[in-house]
N, C-alpha and C positions, 0 to 999 in steps of 0.2 A: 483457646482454639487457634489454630495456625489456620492462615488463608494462604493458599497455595499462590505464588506468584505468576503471573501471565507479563507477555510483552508488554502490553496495553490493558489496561481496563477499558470493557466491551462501548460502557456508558462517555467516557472522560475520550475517546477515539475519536466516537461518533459524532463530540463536541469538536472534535477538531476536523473533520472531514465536512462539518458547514462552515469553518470560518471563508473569507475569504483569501485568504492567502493559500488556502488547498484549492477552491476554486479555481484560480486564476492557475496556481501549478496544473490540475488536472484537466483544463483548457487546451494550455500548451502541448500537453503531450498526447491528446486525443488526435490535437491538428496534425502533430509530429507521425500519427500513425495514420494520417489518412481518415480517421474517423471508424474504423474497423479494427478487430479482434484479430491481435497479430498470431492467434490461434490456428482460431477457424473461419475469418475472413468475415463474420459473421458482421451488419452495420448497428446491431439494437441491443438495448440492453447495456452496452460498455460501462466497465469501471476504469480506472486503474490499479495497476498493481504493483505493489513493493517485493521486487527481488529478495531483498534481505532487510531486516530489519538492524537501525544503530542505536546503540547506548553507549554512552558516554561512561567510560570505566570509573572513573572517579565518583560521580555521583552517583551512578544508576538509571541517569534521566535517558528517556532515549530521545533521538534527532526527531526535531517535527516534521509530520511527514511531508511538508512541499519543501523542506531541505533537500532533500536527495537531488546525486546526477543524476540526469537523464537515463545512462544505461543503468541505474537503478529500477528503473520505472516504465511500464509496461502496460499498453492498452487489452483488455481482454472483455469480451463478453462473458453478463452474469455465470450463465451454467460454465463454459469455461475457467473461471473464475473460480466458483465451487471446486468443480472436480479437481483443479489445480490445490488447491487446500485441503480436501480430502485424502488425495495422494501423497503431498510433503509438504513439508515442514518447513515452512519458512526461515533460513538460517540468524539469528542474530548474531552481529559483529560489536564487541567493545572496538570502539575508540581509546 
């Protein structure tokens, strides 16, 4: 049986959006927005969000996610957040 490949595995992500090194990156860029959803202005709920996703072409590994620049990364509220995923597809870039 083939397992169809995704960016992330949903489980091994989620591990990585508690460390503290996402912490502190998703800190910075909350403050950088003011603490609101560069959406819909919205103050609760906020994630951040990865414009595009990277892997590394050689290996396959992708970048962790407090790697990225800043204009990679994006404050938005949950349902924003959603329907923004809903709609597309988040692009991935080989390095």
């Amino acid at each position: 049986m083939k397992i169809k490949s995704t960016p992330m595995n949903q489980t091994s992500y989620s591990d990585l959006l508690r460390r503290t090194e996402w912490q502190l990156r998703r800190r910075t860029i909350l403050r950088r927005d003011g603490f609101r959803c560069r959406n819909c202005g919205a103050g609760a709920e906020l994630e951040v969000h990865h414009r595009q996703y990277r892997r590394h072409r050689r290996s396959g590994a992708f970048v962790m996610p407090w790697k990225y620049s800043d204009e990679l990364l994006v404050t938005l509220c949950r349902p924003c957040h959603l329907a923004g995923h809903r709609q597309y597809t988040v692009p991935v870039v080989n390095l």
